[in-house]
C-alpha positions as CSV (number, residue, x, y, z in Angstrom):
1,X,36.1,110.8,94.1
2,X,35.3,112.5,96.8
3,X,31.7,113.5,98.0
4,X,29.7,115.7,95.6
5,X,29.9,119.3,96.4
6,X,28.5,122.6,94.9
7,X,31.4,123.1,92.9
8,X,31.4,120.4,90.4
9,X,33.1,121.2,87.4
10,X,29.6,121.6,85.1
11,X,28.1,124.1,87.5
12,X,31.3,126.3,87.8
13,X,31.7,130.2,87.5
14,X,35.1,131.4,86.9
15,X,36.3,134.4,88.3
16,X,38.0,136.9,85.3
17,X,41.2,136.7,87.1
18,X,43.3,135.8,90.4
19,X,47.0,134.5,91.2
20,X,49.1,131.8,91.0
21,X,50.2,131.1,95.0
22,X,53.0,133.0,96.4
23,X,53.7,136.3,98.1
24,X,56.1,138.5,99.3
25,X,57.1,139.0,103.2
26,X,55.9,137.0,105.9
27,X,52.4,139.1,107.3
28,X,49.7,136.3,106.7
29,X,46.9,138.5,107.0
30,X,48.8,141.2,105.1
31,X,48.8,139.1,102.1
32,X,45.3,137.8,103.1
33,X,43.8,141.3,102.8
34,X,45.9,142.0,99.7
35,X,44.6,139.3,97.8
36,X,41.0,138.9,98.7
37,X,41.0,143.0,98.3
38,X,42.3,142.7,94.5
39,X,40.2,139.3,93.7
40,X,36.9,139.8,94.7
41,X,35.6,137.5,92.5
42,X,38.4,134.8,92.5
43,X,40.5,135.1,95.8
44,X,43.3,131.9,96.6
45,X,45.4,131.5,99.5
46,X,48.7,132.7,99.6
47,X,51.5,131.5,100.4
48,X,54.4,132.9,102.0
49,X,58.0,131.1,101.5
50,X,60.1,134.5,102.8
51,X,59.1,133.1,106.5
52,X,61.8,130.0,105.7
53,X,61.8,126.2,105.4
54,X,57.8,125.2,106.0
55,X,56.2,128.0,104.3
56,X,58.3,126.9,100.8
57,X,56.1,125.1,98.5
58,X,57.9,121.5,98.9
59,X,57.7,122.4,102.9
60,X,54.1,123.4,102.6
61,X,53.0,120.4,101.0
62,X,55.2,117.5,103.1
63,X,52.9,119.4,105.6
64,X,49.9,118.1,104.4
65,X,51.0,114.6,103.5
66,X,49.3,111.3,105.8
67,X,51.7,109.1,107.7
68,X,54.9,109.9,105.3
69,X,56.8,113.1,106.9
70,X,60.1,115.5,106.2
71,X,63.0,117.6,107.5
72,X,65.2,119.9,106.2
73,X,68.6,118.7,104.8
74,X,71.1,121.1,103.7
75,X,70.3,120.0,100.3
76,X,66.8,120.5,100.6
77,X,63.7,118.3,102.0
78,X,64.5,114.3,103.1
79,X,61.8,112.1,104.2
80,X,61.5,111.4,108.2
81,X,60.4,108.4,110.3
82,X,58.1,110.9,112.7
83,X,56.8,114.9,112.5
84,X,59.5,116.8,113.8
85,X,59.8,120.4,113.9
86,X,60.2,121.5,110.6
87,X,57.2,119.2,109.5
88,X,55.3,121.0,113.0
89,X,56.1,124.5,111.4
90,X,54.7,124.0,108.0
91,X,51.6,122.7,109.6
92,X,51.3,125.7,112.1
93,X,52.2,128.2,109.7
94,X,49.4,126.5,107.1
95,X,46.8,127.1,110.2
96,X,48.1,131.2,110.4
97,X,47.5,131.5,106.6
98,X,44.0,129.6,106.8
99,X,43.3,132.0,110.0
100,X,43.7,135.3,107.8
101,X,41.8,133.8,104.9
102,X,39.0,132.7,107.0
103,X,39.1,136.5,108.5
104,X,39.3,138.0,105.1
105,X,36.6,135.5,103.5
106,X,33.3,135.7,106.0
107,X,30.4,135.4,103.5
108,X,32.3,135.1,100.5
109,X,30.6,132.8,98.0
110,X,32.6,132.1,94.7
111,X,35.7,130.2,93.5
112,X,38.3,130.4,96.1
113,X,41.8,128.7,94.8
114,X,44.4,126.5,97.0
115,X,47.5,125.4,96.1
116,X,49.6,122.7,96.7
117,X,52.8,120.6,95.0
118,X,51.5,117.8,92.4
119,X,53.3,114.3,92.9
120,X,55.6,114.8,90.3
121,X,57.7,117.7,91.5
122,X,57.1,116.8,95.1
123,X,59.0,113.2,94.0
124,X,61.8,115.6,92.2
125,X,62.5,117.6,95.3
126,X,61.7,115.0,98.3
127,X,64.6,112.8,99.4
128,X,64.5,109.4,100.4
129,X,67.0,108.7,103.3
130,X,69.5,107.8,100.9
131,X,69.8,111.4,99.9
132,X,68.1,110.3,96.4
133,X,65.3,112.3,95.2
134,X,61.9,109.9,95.2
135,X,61.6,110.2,92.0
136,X,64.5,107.4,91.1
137,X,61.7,104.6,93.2
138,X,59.1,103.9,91.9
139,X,57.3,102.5,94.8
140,X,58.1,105.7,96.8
141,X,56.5,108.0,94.1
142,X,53.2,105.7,94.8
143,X,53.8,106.2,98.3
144,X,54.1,109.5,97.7
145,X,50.9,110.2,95.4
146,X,48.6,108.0,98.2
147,X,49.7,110.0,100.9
148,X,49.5,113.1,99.0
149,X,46.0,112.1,98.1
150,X,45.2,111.6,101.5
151,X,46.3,114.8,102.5
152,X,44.5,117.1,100.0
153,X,41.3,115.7,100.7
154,X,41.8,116.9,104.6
155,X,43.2,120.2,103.1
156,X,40.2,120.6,101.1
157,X,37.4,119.4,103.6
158,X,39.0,122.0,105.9
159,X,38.9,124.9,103.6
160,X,35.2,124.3,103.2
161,X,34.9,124.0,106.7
162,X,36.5,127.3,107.0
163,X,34.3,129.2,104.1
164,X,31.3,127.1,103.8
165,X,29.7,129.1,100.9
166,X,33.4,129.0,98.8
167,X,34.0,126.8,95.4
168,X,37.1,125.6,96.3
169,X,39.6,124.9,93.2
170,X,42.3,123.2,93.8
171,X,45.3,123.9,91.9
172,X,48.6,121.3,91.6
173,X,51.7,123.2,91.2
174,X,54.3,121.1,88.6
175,X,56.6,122.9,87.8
176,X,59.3,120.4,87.2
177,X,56.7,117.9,85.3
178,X,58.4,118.9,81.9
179,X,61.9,117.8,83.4
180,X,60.3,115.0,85.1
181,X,59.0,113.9,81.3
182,X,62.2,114.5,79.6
183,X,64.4,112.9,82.1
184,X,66.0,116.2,83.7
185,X,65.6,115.8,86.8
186,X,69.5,115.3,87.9
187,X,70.9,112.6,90.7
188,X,72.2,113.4,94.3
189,X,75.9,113.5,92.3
190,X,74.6,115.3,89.5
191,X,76.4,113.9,87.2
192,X,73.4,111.6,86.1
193,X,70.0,112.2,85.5
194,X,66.9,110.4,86.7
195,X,65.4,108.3,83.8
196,X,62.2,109.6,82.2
197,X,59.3,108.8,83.7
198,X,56.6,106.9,81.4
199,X,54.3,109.3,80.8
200,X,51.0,107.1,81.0
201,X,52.4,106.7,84.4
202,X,52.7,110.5,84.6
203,X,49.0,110.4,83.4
204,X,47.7,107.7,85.9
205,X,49.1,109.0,88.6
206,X,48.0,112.6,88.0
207,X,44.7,111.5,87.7
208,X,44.3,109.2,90.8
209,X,45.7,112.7,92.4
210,X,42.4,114.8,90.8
211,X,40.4,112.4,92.0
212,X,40.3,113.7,95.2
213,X,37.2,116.5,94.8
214,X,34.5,116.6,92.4
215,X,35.5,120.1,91.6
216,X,37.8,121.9,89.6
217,X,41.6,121.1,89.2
218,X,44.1,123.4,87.9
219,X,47.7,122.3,87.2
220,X,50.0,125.2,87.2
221,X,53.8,125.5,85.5
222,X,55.4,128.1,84.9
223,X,58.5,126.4,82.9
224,X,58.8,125.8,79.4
225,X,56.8,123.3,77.2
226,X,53.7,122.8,79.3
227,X,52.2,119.3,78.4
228,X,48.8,120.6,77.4
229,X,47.2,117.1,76.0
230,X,48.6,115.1,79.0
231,X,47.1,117.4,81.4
232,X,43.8,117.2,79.3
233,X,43.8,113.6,79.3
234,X,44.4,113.4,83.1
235,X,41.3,115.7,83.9
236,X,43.0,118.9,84.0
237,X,39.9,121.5,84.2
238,X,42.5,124.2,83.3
239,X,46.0,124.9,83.3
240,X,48.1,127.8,84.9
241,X,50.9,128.8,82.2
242,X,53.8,131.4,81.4
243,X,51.9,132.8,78.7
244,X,55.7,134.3,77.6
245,X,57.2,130.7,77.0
246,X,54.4,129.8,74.9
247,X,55.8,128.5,71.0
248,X,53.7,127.8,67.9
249,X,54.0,123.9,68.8
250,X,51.7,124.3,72.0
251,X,49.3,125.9,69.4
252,X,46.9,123.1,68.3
253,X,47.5,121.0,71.8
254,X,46.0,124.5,73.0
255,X,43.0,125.1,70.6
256,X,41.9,121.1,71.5
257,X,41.9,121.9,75.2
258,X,39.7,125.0,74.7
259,X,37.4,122.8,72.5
260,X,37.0,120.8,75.1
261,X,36.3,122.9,77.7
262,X,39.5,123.4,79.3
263,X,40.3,126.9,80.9
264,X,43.8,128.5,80.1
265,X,45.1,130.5,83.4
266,X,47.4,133.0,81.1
267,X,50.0,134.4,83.1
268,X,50.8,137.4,81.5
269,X,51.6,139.9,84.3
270,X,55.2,139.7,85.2
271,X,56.1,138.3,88.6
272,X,59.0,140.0,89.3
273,X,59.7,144.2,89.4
274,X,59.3,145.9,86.4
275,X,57.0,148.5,84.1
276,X,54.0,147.4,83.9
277,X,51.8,148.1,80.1
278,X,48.4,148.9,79.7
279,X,46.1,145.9,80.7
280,X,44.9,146.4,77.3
281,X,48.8,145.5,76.1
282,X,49.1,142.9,78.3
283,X,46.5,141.1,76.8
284,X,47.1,141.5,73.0
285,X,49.2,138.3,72.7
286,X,45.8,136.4,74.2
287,X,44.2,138.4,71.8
288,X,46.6,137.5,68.8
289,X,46.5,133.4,69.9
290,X,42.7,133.4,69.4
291,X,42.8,134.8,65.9
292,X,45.8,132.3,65.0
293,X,43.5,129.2,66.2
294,X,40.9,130.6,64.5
295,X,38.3,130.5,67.7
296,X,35.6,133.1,68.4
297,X,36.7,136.3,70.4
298,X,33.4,135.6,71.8
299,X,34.6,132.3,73.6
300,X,37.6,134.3,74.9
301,X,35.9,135.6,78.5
302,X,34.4,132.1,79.6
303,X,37.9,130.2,78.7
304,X,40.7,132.5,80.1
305,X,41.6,133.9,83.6
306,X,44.6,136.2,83.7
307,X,47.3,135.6,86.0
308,X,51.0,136.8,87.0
309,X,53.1,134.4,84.9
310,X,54.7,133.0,88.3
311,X,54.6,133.2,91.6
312,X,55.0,137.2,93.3
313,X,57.2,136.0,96.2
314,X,60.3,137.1,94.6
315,X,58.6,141.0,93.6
316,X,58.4,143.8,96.0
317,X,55.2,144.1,98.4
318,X,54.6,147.1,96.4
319,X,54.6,145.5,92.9
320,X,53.0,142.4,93.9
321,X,50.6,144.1,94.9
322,X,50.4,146.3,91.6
323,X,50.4,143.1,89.9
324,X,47.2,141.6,91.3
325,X,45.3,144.9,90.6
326,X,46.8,144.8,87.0
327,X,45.5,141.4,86.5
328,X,42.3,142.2,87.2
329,X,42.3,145.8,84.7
330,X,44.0,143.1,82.3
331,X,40.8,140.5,82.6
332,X,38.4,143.3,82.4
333,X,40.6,144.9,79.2
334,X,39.9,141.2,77.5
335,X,36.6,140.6,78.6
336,X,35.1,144.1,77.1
337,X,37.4,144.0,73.4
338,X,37.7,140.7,73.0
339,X,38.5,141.6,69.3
């Protein structure tokens, strides 16, 4: 574990509501401004994948790794022997979006989300020099988590450098976990797929990753069958979720993790263009689940944040921005008729 800080997990105040990562265009204080002007109360740092390879999530994160580094392949991210410049733009572009935040953020005391790839997906999408995907060596995927480790703890110690008064949560984006699970996760010929992975080993190694602050940990996915328990188990304090894709089955994994403290991110804001409801509408379903696991409406404020159900960098700057402001009508819409 890392140093104890203000924002240990017991002594934690959610915000109502805030995003999951990415934004539209390429303006770093644009999107700075945008979000800390819609999420006063929970701001995060976005993240800006239009600008090109480096400012993608898997380029963002291979940024922050210690003493393991990557380029750009035309099928995507390979591992390198030294920084070179596609590793030297994710890091300068990283310092740009930490600039604006720091701008937008002076005096700001509250949670304050960062993101960044969880081990699992980052072994999906990296590439060993053999053009195969970490994820088939097993030894690399250690590798991979250490160095990951390593990285987030520099990530983080910066941030708090940056806005001293912040509670920084850290959120690990997994989006391919549930293929990684069910081995999905197809080969460089893709006529095979990788071999599930164990999932104590999942576990294990997800944890060792949390590990690295004494505050709270979010893992986000926004793809189907979200492995609730397992996250639980490796010390998940909440999980960010497609609250669309949720089935009946996820129900009781779901009621257990509120139980026992957990908080549900409920992305129920659509990420991409489109008509947006009532916030009052967009939270029925939340609503609905509540009454269907038989928990108080009174427990529903302290134990969800709404959320877009993905990230915005596919939406226009218009509607993203839309979006965050009907997140936060949404939270408020929950918070005062939770019934």
């Amino acid at each position: 574990m890392s140093e104890s800080s203000d924002d240990t997990a017991g002594s934690f105040v959610w915000g109502r509501a805030t995003g999951v990562g990415s934004m539209p265009g390429g303006d770093a204080r644009e999107a700075a401004k945008a979000v800390t002007g819609s999420f006063e109360d929970f701001p995060y740092l976005p993240e800006l994948p239009a600008r090109g390879p480096g400012a993608d999530m898997i380029g963002r994160t291979i940024g922050l790794l210690v003493e393991m580094y990557g380029h750009v392949e035309p099928s995507g991210w390979r591992v390198s022997d030294r920084p070179g410049r596609d590793t030297r733009r994710a890091r300068s572009w990283l310092g740009e979006d930490l600039d604006a935040l720091e701008e937008f953020t002076q005096g700001y005391e509250g949670p304050l989300k960062v993101q960044a790839v969880g081990p699992w997906t980052l072994a999906a999408a990296l590439e060993l020099r053999n053009g195969e995907a970490a994820l088939g060596d097993p030894g690399a995927c250690r590798d991979l988590a250490a160095s990951l480790a390593e990285g987030l703890r520099g990530h983080l110690a910066e941030v708090r450098r940056r806005v001293p008064r912040a509670q920084v949560v850290l959120q690990l984006d997994e989006p391919s976990l549930t293929a990684v699970l069910s081995g999905q996760i197809r080969t460089a010929s893709g006529y095979r797929t990788h071999r599930a992975v164990d999932r104590q080993l999942v576990e294990s190694t997800l944890r060792e990753v949390r590990a690295v602050t004494d505050g709270p940990v979010v893992v986000h996915s926004c793809a189907p069958d979200v492995p609730f328990a397992l996250l639980r188990r490796a010390g998940a304090t909440g999980v960010s979720f497609d609250f669309s894709l949720l089935t009946e089955r996820h129900e009781e994994a779901i009621g257990e993790a509120v139980e026992g403290g957990m908080k549900l991110l409920a992305g129920v804001v659509p990420s991409t263009d489109g008509p947006l409801s009532d916030p009052g509408g967009s939270v029925m379903g939340v609503r609905t689940l509540w009454r269907r696991l038989g928990l108080s409406p009174g427990t529903l404020e302290g134990s969800v944040v709404i959320t877009p159900s993905c990230g915005l960098a596919g939406a226009s700057p218009a509607y993203a921005r839309a979006a965050l402001t009907h997140c936060v009508r949404a939270a408020r819409s929950l918070a005062d008729n939770p019934e």
